[in-house]
N, C-alpha and C positions, 0 to 999 in steps of 0.2 A: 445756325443750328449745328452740331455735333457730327463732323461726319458717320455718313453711316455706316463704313468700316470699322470704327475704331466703337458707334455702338452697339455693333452687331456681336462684334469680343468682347464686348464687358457685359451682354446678357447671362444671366445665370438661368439653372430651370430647374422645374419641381413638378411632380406628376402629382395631381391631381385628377380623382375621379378618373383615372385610364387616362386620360390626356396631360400633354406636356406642356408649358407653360411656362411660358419668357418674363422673367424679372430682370429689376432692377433696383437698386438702392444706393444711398452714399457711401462710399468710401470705407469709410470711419465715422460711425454712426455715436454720436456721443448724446449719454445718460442725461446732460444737462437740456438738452435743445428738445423740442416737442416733434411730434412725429407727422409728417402730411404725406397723405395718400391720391396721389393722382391717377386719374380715372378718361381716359382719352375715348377719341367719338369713334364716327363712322365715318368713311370706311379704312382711317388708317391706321395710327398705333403709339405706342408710347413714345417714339421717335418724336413726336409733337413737340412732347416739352423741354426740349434738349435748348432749344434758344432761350428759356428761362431758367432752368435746372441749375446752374451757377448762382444765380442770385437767389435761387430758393433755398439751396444749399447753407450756405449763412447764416440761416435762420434757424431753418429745418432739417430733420433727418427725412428724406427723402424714399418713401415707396411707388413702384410700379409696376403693374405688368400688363402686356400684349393678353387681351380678353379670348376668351375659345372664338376660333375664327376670324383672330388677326394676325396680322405682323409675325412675329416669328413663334408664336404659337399654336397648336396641334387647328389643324380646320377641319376637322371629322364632316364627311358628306350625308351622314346619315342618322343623326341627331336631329333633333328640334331647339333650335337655336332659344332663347328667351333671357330677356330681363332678371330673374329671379336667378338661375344658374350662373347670370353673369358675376349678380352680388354676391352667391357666394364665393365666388372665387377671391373676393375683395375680401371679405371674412378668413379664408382660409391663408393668406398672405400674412394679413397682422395676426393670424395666431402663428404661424412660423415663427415670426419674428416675435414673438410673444409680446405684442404692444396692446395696451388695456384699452389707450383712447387715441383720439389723431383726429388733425384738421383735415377740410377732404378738399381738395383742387378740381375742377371736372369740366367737361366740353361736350355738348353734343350727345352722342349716344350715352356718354360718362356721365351727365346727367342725369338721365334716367335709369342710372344703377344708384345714382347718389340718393333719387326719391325713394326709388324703394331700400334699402341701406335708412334713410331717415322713416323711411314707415314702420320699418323693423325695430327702429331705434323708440318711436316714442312709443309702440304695444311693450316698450321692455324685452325686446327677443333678440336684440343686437350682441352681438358675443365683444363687441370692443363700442366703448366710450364718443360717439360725435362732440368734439368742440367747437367746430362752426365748419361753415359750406360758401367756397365761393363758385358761383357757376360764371361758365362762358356761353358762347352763343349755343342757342339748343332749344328741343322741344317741349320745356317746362310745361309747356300748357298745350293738348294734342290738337285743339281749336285752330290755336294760332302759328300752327307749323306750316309750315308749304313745301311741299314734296315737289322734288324734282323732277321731271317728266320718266327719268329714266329708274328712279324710286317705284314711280308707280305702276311704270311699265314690268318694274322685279316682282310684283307682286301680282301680275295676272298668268295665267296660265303660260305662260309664252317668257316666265320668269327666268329659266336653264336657260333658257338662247340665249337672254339677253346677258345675261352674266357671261357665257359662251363669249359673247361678241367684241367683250371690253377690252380695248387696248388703250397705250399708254398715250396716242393720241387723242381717244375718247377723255380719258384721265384730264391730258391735259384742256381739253377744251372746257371739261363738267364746271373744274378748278379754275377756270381765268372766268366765270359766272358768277360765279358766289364770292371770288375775293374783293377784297376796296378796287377802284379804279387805280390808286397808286404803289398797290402794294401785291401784286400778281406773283405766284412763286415762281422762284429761277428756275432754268432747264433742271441745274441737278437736283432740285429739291424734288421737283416730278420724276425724276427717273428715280431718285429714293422712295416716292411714297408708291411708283408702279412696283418695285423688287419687292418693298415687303408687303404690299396686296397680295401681286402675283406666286410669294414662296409659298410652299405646301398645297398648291390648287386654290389659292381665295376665290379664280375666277369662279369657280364650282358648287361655292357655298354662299357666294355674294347674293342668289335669292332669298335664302333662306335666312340670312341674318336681315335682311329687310322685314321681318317680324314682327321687329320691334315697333312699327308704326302702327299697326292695329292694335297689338298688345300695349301701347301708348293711351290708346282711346277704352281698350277695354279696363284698363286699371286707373281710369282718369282721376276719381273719387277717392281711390287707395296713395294714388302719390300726386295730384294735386292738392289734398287738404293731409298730408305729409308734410307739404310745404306752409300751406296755410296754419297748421297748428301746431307748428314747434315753437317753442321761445331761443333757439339757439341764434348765436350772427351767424347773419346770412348776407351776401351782398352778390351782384351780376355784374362782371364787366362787360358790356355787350358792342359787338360792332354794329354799328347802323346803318352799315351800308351792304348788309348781307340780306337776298333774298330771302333767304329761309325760314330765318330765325333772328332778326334784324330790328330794327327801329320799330315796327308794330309790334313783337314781342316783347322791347323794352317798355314800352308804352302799356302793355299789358300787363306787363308783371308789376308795375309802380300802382295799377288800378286795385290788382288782386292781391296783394301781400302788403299787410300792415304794417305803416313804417319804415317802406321801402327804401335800402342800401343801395346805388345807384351809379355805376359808373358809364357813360356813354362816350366812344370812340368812335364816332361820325361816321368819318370817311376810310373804315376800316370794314372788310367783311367776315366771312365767316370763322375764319381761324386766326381771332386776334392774338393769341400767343406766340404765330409764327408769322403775321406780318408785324406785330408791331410790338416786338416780347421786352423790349424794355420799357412802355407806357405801360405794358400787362404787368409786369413784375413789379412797377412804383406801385401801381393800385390796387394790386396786392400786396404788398407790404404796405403798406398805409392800413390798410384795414388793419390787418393785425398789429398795428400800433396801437388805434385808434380804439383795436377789445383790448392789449395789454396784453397780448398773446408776446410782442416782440415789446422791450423794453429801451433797448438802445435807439 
């Protein structure tokens, strides 16, 4: 992955709705290549895709940004955090950048910006164009998520402490649970993903972005048959050896979605991108061979 000095300096920002908001994009963004929109989880930040961003790069022009209440963007304590606020933010980026359509990349909470973004998309109310959606591991389907003890505990009355309480030891232990057996992140990778939780207060607002797991279940119908009724490619590459959102999720999704795009990484868990980003990025660029999106 990218140190995170060198991608803390190449963030750029843009206020939106009173709050500031960390981007990122390529370089030199050239007319000829297609546009992909990455969309990162919970609880860390567009930092994620830095182990694949080189090879996506090649292909693609390259957007991102840290969500309200990540990574190096504004964590307001006194908002109501939601799904729907999220995507817009992802609409108001490609119209910056004045892009009509784009592929979307997505992980974990990122996903559930991508469903609702794709519900918007097939009522016709999407302000930019979807050309296909690949997801990572995540709660496509609110049934088959499983919430981590300390998830659940953000969302009882006693949620402020628990966020209160989080340190980078907490971090580290949440994180050697959910990843493969062989693929656990290094010290600095956790001491990166505690800076950018912990910049601007995240401990403070870490209940409140927990939200999103009932708002999962309440809008089950609006962005699970989003999914189930698009004709766009769609493919999962999922790790299977993540509690979460793992092998019974892949197993799920191949039941619910018609014709199901299927890639399974076994003995990887929850953040296949950053344990095993160059099998992610083959099976990512293979699909879009495979739609004609990448030609070479």
């Amino acid at each position: 992955m990218k140190p995170l000095k060198s991608w803390r300096a190449s963030a750029q920002y843009m206020n939106i709705n009173g709050a500031q908001i960390a981007w990122w994009t390529s370089k030199n963004p050239n007319e000829d290549k297609p546009w992909l929109l990455l969309i990162h989880g919970f609880p860390t930040s567009s930092w994620d895709w830095t182990g694949v961003w080189p090879e996506l790069e090649k292909h693609f022009n390259l957007a991102a940004l840290d969500m309200l209440g990540f990574g190096l963007s504004d964590k307001p304590a006194h908002i109501k955090y939601s799904i729907f606020n999220q995507a817009d933010l992802q609409e108001a980026l490609l119209e910056f950048f004045g892009v009509s359509e784009a592929h979307l990349f997505v992980h974990d909470y990122g996903n559930t910006v991508a469903q609702e973004l794709l519900a918007r998309a097939n009522e016709g109310a999407l302000s930019f164009a979807i050309r296909s959606i690949v997801f990572l591991n995540g709660g496509l389907f609110p049934e088959q998520h499983r919430a981590r003890p300390v998830q659940k505990l953000a969302l009882t009355p006693l949620g402020a402490l628990i966020g209160a309480a989080l340190s980078r030891d907490k971090l580290r232990k949440a994180f050697d649970q959910i990843y493969g057996p062989g693929t656990k992140a290094a010290d600095a990778e956790i001491d990166a993903h505690w800076s950018l939780f912990e910049a601007g207060g995240g401990k403070r607002v870490f209940h409140k972005l927990m939200r999103y797991i009932p708002e999962r279940k309440e809008n089950r119908t609006r962005w699970v048959g989003a999914l189930q009724n698009t004709h766009l490619p769609l493919r999962l590459i999922n790790g299977g050896a993540d509690p979460v959102s793992g092998k019974h999720l892949y197993d799920y999704y191949k039941e619910q979605i018609p014709n199901a795009d299927t890639v399974l990484l076994e003995e990887i868990g929850h953040y296949p991108h950053t344990e095993a980003p160059a099998r992610v990025a083959d099976a990512f660029v293979q699909f879009h061979r495979n739609t004609g999106t990448i030609k070479s």
